[in-house]
VMD Tcl script that builds the backbone (N, CA, C; Angstrom):
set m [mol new atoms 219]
animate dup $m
set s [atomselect $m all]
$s set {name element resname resid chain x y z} {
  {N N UNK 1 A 14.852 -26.979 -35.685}
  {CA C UNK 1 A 14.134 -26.344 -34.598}
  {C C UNK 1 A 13.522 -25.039 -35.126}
  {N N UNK 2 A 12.155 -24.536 -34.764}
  {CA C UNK 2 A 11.576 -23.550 -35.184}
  {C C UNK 2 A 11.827 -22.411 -34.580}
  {N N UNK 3 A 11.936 -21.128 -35.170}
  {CA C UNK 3 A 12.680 -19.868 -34.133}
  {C C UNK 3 A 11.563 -19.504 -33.219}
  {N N UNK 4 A 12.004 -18.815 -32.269}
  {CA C UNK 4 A 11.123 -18.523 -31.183}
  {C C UNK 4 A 10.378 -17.356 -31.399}
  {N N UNK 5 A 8.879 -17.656 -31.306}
  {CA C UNK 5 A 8.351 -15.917 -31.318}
  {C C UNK 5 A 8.409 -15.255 -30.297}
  {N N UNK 6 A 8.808 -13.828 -30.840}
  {CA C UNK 6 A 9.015 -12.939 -29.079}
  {C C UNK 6 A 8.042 -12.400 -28.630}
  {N N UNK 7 A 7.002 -12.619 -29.258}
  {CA C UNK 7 A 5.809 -11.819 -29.064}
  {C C UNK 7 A 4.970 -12.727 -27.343}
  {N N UNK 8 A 5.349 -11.990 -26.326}
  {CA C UNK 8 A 4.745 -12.601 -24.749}
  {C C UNK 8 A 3.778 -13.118 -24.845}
  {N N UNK 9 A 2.939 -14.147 -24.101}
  {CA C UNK 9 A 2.355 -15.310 -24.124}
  {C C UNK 9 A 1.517 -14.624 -23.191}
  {N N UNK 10 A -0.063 -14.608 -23.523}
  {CA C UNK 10 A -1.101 -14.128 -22.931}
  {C C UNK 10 A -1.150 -14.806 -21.612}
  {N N UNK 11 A -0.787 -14.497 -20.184}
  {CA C UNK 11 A -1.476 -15.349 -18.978}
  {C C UNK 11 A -2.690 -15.159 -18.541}
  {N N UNK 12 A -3.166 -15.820 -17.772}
  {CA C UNK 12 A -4.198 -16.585 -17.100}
  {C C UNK 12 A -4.612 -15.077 -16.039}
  {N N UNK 13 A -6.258 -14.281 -15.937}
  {CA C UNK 13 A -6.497 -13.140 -14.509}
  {C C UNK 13 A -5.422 -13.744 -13.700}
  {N N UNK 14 A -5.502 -14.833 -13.151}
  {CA C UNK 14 A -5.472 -15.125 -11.899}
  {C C UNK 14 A -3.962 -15.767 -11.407}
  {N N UNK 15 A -2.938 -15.709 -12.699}
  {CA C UNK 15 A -1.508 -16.207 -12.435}
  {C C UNK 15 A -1.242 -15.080 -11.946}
  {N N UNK 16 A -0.076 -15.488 -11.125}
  {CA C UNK 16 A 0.898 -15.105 -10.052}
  {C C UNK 16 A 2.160 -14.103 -11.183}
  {N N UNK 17 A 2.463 -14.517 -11.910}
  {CA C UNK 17 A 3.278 -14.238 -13.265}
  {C C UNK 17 A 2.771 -12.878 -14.164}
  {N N UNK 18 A 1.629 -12.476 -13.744}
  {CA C UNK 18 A 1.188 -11.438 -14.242}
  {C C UNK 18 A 1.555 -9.775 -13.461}
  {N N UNK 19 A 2.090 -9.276 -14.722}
  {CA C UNK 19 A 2.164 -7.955 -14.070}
  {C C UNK 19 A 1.617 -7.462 -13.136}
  {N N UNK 20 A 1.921 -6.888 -11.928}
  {CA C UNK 20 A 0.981 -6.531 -11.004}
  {C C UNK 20 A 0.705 -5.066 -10.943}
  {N N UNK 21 A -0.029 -4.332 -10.890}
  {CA C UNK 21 A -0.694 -2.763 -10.879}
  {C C UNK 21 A 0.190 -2.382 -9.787}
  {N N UNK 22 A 0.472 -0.637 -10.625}
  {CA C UNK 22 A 1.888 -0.138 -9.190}
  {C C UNK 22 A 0.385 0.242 -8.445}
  {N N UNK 23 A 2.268 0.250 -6.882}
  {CA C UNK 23 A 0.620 0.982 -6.009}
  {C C UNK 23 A 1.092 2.521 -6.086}
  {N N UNK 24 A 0.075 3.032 -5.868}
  {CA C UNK 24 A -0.418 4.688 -5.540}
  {C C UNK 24 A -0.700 4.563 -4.058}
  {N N UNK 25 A 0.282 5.531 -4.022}
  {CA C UNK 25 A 0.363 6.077 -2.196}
  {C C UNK 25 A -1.484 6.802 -2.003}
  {N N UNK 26 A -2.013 6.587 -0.843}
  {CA C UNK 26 A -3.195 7.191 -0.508}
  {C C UNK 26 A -2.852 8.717 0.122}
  {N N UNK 27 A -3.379 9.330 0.138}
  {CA C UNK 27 A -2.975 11.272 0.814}
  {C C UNK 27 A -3.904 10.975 1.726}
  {N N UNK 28 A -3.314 11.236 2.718}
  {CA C UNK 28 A -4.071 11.554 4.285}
  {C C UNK 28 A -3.897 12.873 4.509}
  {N N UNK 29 A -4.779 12.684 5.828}
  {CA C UNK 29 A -4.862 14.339 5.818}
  {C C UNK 29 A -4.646 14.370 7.962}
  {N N UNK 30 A -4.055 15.094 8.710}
  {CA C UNK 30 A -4.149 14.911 9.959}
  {C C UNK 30 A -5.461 15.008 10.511}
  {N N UNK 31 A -5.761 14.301 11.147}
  {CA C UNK 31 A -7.151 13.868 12.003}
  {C C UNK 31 A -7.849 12.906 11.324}
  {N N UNK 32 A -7.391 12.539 10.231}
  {CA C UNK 32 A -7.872 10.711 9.694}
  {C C UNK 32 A -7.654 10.040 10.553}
  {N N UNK 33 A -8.881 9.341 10.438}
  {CA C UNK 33 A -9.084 8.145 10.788}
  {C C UNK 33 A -8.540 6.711 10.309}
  {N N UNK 34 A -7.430 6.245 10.268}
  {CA C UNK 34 A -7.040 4.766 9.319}
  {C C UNK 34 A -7.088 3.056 10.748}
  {N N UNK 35 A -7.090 2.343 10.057}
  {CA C UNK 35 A -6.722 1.092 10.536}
  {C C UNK 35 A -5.530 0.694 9.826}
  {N N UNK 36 A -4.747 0.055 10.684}
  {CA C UNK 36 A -3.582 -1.019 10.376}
  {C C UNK 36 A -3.671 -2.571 10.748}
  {N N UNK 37 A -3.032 -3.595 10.023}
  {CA C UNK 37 A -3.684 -4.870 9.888}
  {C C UNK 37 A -2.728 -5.014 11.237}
  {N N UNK 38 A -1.737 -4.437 11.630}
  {CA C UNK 38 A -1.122 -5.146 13.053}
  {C C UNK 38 A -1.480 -4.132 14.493}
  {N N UNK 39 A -1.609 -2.672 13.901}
  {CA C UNK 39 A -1.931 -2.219 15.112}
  {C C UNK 39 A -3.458 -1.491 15.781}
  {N N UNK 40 A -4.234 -1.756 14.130}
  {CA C UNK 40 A -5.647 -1.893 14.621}
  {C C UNK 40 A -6.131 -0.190 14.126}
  {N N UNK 41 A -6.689 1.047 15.077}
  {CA C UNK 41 A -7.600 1.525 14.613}
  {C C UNK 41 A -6.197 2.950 15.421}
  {N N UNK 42 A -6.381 4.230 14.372}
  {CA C UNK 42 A -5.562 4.540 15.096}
  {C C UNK 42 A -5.651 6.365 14.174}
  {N N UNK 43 A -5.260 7.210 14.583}
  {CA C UNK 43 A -5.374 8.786 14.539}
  {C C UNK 43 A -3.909 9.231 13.826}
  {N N UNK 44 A -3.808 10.021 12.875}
  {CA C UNK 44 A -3.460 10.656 11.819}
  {C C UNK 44 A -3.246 12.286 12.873}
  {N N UNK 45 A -1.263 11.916 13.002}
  {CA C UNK 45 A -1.265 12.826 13.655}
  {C C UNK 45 A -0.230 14.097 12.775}
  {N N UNK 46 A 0.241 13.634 12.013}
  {CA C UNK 46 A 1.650 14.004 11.114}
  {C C UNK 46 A 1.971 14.094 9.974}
  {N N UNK 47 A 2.357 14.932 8.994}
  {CA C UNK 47 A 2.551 14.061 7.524}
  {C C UNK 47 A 4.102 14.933 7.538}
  {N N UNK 48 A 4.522 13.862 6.577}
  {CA C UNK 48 A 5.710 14.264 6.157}
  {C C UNK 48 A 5.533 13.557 4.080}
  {N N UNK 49 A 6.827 13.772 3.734}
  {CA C UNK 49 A 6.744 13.514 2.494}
  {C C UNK 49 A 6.200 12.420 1.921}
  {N N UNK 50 A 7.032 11.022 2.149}
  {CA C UNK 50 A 6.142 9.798 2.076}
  {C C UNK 50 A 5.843 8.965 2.955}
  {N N UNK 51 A 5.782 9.755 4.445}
  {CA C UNK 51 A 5.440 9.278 5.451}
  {C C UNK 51 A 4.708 9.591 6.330}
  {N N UNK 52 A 3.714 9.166 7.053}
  {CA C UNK 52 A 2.924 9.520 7.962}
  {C C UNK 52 A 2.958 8.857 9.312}
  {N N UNK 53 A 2.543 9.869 10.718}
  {CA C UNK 53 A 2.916 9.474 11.922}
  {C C UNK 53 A 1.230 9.036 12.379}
  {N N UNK 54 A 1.403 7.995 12.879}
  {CA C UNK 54 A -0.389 7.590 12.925}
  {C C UNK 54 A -0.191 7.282 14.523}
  {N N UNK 55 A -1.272 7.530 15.562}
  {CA C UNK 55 A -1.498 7.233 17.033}
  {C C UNK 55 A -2.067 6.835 17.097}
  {N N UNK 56 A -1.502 5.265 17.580}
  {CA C UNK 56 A -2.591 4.137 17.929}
  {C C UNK 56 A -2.466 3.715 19.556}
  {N N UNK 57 A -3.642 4.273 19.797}
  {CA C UNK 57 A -3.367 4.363 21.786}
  {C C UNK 57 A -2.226 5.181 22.322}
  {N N UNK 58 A -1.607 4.435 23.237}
  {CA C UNK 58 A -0.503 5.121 23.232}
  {C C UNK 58 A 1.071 5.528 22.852}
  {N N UNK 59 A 1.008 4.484 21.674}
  {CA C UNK 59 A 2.323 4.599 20.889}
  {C C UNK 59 A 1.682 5.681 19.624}
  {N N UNK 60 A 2.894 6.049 18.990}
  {CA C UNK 60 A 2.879 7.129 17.676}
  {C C UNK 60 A 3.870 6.099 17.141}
  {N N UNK 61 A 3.289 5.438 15.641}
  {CA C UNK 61 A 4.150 4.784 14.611}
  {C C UNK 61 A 4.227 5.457 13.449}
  {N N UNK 62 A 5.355 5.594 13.108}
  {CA C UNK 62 A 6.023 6.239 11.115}
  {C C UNK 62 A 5.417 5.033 10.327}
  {N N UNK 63 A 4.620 5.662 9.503}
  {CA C UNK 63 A 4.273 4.554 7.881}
  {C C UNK 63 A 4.035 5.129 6.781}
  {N N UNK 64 A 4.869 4.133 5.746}
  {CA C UNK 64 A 4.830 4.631 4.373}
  {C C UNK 64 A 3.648 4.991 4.132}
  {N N UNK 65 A 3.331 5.671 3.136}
  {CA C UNK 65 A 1.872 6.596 2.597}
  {C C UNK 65 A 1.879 5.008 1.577}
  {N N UNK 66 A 2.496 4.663 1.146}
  {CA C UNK 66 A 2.373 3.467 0.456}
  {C C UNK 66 A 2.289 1.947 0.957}
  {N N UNK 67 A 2.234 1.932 2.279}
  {CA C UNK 67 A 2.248 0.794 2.883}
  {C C UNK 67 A 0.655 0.044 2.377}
  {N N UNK 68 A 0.490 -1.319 1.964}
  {CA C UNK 68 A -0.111 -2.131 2.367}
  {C C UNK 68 A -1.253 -2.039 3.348}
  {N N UNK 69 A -0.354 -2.126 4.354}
  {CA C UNK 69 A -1.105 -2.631 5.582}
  {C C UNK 69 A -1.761 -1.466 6.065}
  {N N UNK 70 A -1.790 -0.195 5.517}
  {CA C UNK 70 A -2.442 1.016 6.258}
  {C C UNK 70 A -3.848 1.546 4.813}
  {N N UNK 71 A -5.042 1.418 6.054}
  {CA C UNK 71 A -6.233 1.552 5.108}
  {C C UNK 71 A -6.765 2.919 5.564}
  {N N UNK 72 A -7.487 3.765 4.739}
  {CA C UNK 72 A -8.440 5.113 5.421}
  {C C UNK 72 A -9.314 4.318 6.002}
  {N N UNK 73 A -10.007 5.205 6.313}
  {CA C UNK 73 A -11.826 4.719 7.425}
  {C C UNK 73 A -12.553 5.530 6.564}
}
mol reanalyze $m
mol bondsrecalc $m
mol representation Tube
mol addrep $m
């Protein structure tokens, strides 16, 4: 049997198996404007360290500065 090379095996752009890019938290600023993919369009009322308080109508929700689902405008 031939020894194994350790040298990692180039993948494919588009495999699943590929390292994925860290994320970078976005900096808001209070009175941004952001959307969220579940609660829609909503006002930048708060910051805290890695969290921000966003008002969407009439609820106020906590979200990671790193969340996904929270975009600027």
């Amino acid at each position: 049997m031939a020894p194994r090379n350790d040298v990692p095996r180039a993948r494919p752009k588009n495999s699943p198996f590929r390292d994925q890019p860290p994320v970078v938290p976005t900096v808001y600023e209070v009175g941004e404007r952001v959307t969220h993919d579940r609660h829609g369009l909503g006002t930048v009322v708060r910051l805290d360290d890695d969290r921000v308080d966003v008002r969407f109508g009439a609820q106020t929700v906590s979200l990671s500065t790193s969340s996904t689902r929270l975009h600027p405008l």
